[in-house]
C-alpha positions in Angstrom: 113.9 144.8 135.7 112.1 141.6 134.0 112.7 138.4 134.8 115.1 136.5 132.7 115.8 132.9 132.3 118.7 130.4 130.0 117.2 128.1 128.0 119.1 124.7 128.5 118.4 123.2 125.0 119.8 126.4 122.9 121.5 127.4 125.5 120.1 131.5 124.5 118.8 134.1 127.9 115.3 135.1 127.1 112.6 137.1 129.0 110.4 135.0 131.4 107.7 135.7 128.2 109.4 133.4 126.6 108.6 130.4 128.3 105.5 128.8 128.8 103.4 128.9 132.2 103.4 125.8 133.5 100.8 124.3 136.7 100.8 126.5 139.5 102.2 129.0 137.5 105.7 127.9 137.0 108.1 128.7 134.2 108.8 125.8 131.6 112.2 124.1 131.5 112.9 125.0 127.6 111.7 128.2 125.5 108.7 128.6 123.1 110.8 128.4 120.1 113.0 125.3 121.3 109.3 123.2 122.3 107.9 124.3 119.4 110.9 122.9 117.2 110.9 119.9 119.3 106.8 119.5 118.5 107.5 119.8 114.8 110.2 117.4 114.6 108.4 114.6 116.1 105.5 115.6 114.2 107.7 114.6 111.4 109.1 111.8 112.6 105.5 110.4 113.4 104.6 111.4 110.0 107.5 108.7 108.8 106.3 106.1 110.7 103.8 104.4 108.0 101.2 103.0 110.7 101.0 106.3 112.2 100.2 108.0 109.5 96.1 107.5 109.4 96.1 108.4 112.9 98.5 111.8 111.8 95.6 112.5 109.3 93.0 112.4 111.6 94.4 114.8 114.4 94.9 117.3 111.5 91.8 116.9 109.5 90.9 117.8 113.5 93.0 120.6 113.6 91.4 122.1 110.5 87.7 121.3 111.6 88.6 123.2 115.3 90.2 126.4 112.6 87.1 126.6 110.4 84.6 126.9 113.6 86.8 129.8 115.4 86.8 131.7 112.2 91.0 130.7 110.7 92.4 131.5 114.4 94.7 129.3 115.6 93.5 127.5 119.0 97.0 127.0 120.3 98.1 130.9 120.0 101.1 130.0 118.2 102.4 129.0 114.7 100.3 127.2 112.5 102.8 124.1 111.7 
């Protein structure tokens, strides 16, 4: 039997592949999909924030220099957002 967990923000039980490993090994609090929505909406909301936004370029001219030297993979292992 695999390990199952509930995902307090969308409240959905997923396999324990569905979370990220934390230190020491432990489960996150909130699912891959759920942290990966939460990263993209800040990312947005960041990218409203007019004295942010140089500093928003940088990191993903950054991001693009780190894709074109590991041959278009992406370095985190999930979507490219």
């Amino acid at each position: 039997m695999t390990a199952v967990k509930r995902c307090p923000r969308c409240g959905k039980v997923k396999p324990a592949d569905q979370f990220y490993r934390r230190r020491r090994m432990r489960l996150s609090s909130y699912c891959q999909a759920c942290q990966r929505a939460a990263a993209r909406a800040a990312r947005q909301r960041r990218r409203q924030d007019v004295a942010a936004a140089e500093e928003l370029r940088a990191v993903d001219r950054a991001r693009q220099r780190r894709r074109r030297a590991l041959g278009g993979q992406d370095p985190s292992g999930g979507d490219a957002a």
